[in-house]
Backbone as CSV, one residue per row, in Angstrom:
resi,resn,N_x,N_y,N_z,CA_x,CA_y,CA_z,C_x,C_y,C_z
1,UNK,-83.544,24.727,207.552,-82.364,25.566,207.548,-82.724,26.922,206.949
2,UNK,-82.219,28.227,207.984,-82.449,29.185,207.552,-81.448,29.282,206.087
3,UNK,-81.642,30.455,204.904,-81.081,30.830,203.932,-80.779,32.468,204.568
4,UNK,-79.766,32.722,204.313,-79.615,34.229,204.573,-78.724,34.625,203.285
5,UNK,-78.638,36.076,203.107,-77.130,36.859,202.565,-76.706,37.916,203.532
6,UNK,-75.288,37.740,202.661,-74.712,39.256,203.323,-74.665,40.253,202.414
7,UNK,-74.030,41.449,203.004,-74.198,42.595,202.083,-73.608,43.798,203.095
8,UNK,-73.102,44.926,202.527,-73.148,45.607,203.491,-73.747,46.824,202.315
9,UNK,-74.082,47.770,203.314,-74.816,48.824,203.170,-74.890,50.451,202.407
10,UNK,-74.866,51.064,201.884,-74.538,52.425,202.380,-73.848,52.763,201.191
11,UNK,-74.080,52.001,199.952,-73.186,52.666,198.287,-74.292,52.789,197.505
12,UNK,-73.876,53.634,196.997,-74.478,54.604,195.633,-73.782,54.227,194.656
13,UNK,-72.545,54.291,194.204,-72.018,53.399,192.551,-71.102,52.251,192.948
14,UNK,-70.604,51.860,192.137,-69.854,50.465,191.600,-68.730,51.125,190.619
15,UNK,-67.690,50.925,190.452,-66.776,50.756,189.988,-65.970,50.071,188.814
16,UNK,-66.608,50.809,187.391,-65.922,50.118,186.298,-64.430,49.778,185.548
17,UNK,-63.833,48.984,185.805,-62.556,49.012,185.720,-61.178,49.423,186.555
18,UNK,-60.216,49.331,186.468,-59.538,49.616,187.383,-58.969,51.178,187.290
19,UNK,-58.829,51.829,188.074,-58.659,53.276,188.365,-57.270,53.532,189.128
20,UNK,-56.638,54.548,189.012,-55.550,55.034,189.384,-55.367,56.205,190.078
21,UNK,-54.501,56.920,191.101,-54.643,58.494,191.242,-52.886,58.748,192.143
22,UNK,-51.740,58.985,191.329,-50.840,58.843,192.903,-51.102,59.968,193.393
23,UNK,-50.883,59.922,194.970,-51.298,61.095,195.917,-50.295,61.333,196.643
24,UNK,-50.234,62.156,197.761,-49.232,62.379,198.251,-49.357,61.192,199.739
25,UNK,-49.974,60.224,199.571,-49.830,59.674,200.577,-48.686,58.257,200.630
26,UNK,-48.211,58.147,202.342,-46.843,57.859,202.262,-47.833,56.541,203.597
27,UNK,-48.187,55.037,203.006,-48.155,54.575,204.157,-46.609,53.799,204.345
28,UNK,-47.166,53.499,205.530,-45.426,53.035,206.001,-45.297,51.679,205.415
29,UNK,-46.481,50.597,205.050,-46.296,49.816,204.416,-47.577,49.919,202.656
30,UNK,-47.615,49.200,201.940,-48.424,49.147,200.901,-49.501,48.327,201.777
31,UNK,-50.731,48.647,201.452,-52.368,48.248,201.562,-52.909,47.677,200.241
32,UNK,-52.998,46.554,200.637,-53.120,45.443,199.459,-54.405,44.984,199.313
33,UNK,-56.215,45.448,199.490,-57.476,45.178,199.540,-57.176,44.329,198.251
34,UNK,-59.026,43.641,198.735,-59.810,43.009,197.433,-60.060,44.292,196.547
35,UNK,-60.407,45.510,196.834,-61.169,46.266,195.772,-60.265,47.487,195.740
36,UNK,-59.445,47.724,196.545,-57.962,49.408,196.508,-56.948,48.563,197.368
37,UNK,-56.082,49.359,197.057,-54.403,49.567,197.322,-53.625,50.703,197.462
38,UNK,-53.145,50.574,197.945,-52.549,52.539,198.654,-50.933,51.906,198.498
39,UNK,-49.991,51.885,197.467,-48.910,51.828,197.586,-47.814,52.441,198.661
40,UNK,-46.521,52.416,199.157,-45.732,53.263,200.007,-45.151,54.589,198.765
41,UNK,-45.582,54.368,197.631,-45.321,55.563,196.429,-46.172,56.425,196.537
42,UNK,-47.381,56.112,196.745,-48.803,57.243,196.839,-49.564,56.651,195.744
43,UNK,-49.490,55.574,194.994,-50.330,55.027,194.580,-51.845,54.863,194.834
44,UNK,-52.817,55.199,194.470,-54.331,54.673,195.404,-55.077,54.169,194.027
45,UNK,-54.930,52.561,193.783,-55.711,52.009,193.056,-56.916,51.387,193.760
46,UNK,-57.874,51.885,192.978,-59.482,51.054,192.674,-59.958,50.032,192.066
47,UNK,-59.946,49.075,192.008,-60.420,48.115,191.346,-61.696,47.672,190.819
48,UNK,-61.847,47.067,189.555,-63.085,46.555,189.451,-64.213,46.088,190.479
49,UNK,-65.050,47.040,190.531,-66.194,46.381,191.438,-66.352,47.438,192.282
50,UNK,-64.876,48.218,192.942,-64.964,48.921,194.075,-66.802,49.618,194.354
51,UNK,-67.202,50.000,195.289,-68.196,50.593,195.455,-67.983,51.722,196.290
52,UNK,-68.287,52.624,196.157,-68.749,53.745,197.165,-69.555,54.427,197.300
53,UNK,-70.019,55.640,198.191,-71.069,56.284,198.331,-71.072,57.753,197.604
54,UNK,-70.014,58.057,197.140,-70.031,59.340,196.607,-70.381,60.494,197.836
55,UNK,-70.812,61.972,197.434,-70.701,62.476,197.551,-71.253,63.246,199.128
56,UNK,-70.708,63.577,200.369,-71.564,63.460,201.201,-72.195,64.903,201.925
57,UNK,-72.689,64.708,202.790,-73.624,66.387,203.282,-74.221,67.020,202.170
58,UNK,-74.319,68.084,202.391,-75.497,69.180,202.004,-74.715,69.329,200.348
59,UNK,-74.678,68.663,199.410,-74.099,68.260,198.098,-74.739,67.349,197.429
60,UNK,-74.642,67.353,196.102,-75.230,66.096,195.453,-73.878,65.821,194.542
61,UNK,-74.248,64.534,194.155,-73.252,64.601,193.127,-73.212,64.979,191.536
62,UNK,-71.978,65.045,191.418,-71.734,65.382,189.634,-70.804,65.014,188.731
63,UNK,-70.964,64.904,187.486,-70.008,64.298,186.737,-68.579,64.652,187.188
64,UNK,-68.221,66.313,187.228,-67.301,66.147,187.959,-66.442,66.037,189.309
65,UNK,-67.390,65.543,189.636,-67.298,65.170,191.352,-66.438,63.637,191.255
66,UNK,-66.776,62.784,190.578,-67.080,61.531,191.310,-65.934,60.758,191.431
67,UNK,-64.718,61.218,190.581,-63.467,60.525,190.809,-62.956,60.935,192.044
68,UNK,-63.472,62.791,192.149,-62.621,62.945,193.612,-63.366,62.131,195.053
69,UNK,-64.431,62.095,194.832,-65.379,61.216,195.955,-65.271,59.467,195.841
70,UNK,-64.568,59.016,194.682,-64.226,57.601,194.896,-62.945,57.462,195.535
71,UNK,-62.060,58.193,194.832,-60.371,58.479,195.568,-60.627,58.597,197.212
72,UNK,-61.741,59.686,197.816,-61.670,60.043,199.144,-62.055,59.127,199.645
73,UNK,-63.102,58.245,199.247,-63.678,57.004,200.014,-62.414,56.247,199.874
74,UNK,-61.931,55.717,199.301,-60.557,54.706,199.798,-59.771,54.811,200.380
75,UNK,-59.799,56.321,200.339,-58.100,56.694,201.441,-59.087,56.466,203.112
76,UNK,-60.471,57.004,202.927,-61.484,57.074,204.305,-61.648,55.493,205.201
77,UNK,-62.012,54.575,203.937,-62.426,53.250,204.266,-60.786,53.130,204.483
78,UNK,-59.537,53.085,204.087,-58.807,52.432,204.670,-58.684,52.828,205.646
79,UNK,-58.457,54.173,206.152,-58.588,54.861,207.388,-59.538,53.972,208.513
80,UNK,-60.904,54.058,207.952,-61.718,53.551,208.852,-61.726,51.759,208.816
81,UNK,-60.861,50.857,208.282,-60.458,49.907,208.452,-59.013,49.648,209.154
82,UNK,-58.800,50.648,209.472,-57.631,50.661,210.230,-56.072,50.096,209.659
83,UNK,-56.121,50.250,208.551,-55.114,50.029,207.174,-54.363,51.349,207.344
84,UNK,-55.119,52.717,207.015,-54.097,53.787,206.922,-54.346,54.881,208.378
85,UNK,-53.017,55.330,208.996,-53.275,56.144,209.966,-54.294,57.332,210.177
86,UNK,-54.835,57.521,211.111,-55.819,58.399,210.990,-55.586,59.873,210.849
87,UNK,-54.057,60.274,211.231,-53.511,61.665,210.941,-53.043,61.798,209.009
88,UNK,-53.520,60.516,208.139,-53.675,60.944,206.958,-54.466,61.814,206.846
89,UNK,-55.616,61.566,207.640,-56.859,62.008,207.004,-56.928,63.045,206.345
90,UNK,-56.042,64.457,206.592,-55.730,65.346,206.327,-55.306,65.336,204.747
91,UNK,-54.488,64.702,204.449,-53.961,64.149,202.456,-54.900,63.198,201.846
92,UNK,-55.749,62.846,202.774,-57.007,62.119,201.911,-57.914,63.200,201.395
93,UNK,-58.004,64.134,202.302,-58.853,64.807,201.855,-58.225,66.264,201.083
94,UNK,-56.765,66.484,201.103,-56.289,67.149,200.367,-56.711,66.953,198.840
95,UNK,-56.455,65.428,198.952,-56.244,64.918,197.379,-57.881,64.788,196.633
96,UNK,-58.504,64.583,197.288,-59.876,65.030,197.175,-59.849,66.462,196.479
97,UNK,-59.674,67.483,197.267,-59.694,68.629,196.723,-58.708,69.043,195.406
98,UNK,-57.580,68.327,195.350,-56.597,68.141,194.216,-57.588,68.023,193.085
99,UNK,-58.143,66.421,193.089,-58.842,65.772,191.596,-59.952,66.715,191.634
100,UNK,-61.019,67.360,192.559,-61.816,68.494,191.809,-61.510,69.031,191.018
101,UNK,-60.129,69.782,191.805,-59.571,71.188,190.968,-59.032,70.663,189.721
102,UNK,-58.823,69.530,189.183,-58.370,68.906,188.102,-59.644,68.702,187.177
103,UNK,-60.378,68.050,187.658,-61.529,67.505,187.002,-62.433,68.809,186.459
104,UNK,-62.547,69.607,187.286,-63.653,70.531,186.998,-62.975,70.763,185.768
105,UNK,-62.429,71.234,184.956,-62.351,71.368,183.428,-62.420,70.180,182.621
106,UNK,-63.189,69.323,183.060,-63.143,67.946,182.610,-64.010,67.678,180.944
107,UNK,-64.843,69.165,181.170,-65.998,68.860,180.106,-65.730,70.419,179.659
108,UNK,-64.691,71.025,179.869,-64.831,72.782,179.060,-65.512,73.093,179.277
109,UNK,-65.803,74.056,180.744,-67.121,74.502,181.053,-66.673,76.395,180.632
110,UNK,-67.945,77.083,180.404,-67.571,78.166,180.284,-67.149,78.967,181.568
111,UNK,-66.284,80.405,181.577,-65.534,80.746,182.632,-66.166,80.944,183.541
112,UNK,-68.003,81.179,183.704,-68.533,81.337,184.968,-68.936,80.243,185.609
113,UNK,-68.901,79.162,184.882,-69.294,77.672,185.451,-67.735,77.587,185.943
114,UNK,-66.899,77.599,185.625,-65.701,77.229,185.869,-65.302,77.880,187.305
115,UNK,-65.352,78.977,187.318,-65.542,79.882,188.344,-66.637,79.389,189.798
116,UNK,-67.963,79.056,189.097,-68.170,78.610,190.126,-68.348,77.367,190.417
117,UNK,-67.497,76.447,190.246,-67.093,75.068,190.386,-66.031,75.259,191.107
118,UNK,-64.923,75.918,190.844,-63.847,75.918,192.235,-63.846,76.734,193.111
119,UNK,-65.060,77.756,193.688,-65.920,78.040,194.545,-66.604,76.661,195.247
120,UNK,-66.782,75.942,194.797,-67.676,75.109,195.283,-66.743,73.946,195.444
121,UNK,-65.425,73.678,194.846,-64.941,73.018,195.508,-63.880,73.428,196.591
122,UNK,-63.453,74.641,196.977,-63.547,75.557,198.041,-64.078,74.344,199.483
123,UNK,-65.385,75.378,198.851,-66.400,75.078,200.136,-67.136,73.319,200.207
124,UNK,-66.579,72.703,199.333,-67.103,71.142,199.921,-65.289,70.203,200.416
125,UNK,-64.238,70.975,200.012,-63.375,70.532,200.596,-62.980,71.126,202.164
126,UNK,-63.623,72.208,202.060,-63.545,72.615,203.578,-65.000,71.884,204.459
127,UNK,-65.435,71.461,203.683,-66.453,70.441,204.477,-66.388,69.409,204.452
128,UNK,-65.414,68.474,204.055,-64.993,67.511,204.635,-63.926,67.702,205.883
129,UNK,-62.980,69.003,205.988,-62.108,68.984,206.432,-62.622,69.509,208.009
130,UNK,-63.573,69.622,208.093,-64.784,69.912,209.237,-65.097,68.381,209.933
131,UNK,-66.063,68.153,208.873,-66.208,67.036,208.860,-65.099,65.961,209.457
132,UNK,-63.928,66.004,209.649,-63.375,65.276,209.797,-62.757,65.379,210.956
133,UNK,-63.326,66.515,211.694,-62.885,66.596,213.124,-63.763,66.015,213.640
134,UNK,-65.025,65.765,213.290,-65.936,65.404,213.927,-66.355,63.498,213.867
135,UNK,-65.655,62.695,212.451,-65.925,61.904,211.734,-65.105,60.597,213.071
136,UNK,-66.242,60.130,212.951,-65.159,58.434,213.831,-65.289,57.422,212.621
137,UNK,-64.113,57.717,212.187,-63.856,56.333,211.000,-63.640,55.412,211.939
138,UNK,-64.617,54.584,212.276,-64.556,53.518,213.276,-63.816,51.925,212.949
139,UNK,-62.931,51.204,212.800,-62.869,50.084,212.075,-63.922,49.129,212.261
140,UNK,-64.425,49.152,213.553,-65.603,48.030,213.989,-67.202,48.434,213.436
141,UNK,-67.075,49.535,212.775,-68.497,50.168,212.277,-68.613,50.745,211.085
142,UNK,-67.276,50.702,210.371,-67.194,50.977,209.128,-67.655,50.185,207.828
143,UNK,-68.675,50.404,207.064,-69.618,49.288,206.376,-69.292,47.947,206.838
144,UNK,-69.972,47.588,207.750,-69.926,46.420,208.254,-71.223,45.866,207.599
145,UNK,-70.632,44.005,207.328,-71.790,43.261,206.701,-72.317,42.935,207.626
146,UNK,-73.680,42.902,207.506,-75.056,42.609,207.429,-75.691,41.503,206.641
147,UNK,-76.107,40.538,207.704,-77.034,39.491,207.465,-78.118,39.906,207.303
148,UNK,-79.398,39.237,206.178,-80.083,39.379,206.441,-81.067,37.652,206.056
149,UNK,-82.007,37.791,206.590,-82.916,36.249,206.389,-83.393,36.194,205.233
150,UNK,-83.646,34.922,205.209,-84.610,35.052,203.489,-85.985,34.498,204.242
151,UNK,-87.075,35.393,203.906,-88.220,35.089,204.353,-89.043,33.939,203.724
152,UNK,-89.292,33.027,203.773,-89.736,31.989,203.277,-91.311,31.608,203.566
């Protein structure tokens, strides 16, 4: 008998504790996951464990990046699980740009770091919003698990 696992693919962190953010998103019913939940209030909880990939394209990530890039992956994966409509996409990625503009004073940066941090979140929220004309949040291809063998 073969031994295999599953797994799926494609994350960079894990998720300590449970996380919160309400947004302006309105689904028509509440989205109830193992790892997020998107209330009909605008609720978007994360849960212990959640995983995502953080930060994507021509960007790396940063301390204050990473709440807005966990928030966007849940509103995305529900999207691309076919949980939330795909004409959100637009307030997923609003709210993305919201928690930057929040976060970037997260650590008192001085006024030219500050300055150019919401320059830069500017230009990486207009690159998702690019991005997202182009993006097939697919439900059938969206981190899908993966078998793999155990070589013996």
């Amino acid at each position: 008998m073969k031994k295999t696992i599953q797994y799926k693919d494609g994350y960079k962190h894990q998720g300590q504790g449970d996380h919160c953010y309400l947004s302006r998103l309105r689904p028509i019913r509440s989205i109830d996951e193992s790892f997020y939940s998107i209330t009909k209030e605008g609720w978007v909880w994360g849960y212990h464990g959640y995983a995502w990939d953080g930060a994507s394209g021509p960007t790396k990530d940063s301390l204050w990046t990473k709440r807005a890039s966990y928030f966007h992956d849940i509103g995305c994966q529900a999207i691309g699980e076919g949980l939330l409509d795909p004409e959100d996409r637009a307030e997923v990625d609003q709210m993305f740009y919201d928690i930057l503009l929040i976060d970037l004073e997260a650590d008192n940066p001085k006024p030219i770091l500050k300055r150019l941090r919401k320059i830069r979140a500017w230009y990486w929220y207009r690159g998702v919003r690019l991005g997202a004309k182009t993006s097939k949040l697919d439900p059938t291809t969206y981190h899908i698990t993966i078998t793999a063998p155990d070589y013996e």
